[in-house]
C-alpha positions as CSV (number, residue, x, y, z in Angstrom):
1,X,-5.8,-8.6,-6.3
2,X,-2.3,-9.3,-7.9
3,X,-1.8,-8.8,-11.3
4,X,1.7,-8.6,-12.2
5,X,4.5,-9.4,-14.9
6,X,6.9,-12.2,-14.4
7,X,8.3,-11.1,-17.9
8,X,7.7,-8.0,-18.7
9,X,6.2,-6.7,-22.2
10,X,7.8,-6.5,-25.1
11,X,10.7,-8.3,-23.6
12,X,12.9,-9.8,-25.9
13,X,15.4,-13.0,-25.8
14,X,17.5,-14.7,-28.2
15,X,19.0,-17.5,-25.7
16,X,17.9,-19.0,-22.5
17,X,17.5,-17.4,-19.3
18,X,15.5,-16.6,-16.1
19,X,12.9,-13.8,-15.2
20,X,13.5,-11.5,-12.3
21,X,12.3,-13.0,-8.7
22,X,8.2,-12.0,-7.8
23,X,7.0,-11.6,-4.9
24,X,3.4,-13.0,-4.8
25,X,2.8,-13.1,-1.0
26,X,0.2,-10.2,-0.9
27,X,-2.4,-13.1,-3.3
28,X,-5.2,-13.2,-1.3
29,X,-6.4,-16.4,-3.6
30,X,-3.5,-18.6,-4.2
31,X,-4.8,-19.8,-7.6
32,X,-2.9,-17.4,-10.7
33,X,-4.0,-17.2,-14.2
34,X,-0.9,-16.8,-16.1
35,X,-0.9,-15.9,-19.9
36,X,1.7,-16.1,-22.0
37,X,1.8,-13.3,-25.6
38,X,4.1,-13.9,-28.2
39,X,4.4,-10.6,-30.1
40,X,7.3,-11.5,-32.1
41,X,9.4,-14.2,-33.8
42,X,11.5,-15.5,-36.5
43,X,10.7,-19.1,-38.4
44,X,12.0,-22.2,-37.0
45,X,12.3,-21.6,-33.5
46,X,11.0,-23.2,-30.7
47,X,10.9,-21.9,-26.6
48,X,9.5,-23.8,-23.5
49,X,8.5,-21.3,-20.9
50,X,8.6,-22.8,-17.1
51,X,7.1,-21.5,-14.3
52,X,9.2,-22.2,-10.8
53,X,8.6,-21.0,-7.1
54,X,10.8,-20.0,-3.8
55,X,9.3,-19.9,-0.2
56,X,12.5,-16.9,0.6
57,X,13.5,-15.9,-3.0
58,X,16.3,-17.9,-3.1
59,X,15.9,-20.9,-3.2
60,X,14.1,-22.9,-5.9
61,X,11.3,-25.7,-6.5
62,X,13.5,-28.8,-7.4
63,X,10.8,-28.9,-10.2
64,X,8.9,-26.5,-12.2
65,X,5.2,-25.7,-10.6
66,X,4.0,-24.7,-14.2
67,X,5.1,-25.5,-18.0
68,X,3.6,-24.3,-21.2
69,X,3.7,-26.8,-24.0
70,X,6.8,-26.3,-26.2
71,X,5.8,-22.8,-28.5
72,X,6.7,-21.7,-32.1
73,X,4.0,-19.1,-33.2
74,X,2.8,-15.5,-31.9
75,X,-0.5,-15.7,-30.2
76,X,-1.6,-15.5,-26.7
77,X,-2.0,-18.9,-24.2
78,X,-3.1,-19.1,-20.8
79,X,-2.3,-21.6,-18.0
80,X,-3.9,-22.3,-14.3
81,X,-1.5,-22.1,-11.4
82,X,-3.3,-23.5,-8.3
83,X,-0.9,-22.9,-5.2
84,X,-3.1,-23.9,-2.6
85,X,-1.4,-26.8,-1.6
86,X,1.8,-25.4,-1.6
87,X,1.5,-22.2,0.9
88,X,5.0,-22.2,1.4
89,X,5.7,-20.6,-2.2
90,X,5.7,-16.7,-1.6
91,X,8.0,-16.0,-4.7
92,X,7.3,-16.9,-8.7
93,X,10.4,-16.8,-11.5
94,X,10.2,-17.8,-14.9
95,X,12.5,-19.8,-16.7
96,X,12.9,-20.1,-20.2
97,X,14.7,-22.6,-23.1
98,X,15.2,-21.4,-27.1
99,X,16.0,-23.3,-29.6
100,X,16.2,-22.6,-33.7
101,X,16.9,-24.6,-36.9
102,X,17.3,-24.7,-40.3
103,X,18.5,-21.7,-43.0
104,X,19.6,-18.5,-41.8
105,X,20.8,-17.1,-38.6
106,X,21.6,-20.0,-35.9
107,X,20.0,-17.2,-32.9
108,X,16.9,-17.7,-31.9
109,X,14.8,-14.5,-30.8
110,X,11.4,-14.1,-29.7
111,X,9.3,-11.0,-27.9
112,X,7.0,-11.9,-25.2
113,X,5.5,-11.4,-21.9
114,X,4.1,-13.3,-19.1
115,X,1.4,-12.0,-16.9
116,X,0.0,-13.4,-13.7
117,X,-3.2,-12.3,-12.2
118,X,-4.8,-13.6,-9.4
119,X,-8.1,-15.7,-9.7
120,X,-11.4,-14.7,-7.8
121,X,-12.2,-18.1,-6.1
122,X,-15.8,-18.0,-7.0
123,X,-14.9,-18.0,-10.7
124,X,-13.5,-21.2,-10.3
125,X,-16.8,-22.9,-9.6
């Protein structure tokens, strides 16, 4: 079963940026739960987290095969990525935009991970 990080913990970022490349072509199920944990932030901030995919690792969905609403609090969140239409994809990079406002610092910074384990298909029933 995979279980892996396509950001890793404790990861921190104060402007936008992509994940490292993941290979997910050992799945056996091509249906990923993927949770999102925000450790860390400042007030007034915002990030968008995107999830896109790569049949060779290179090149990239034309759009994103996953978003999480727009964030600005700690917490965790999970999202379903089904794949099973799309057996092409055997790579996973994440993708994500900051933004802050108001008083204070004009950088952004939040600490978080994303995780995606593959789903047993017979909890899907």
């Amino acid at each position: 079963m995979l279980d892996t990080f396509l950001v890793p913990e404790k990861t921190v970022v104060t402007a936008k940026g992509d994940g490292a490349v993941v290979d997910i072509s050992a799945a056996k199920n091509r249906d990923l739960l993927l949770i999102l944990t925000i450790s860390n932030i400042v007030e007034q901030e915002s990030i968008d987290i995107s999830v896109w995919g790569s049949g060779d690792g290179q090149t990239w969905t034309t759009k994103p095969l996953a978003s999480f609403p727009q964030k600005f609090y700690t917490g965790k969140r999970p999202l379903l990525l089904s794949l099973s239409s799309q057996p092409d994809i055997k790579f996973l990079r994440a993708h994500w935009e900051v933004n802050r406002w108001g008083r204070g610092s004009e950088s952004p910074m939040f600490e978080f991970s994303l995780r995606a384990t593959e789903v047993a298909p017979d909890m899907l029933k």
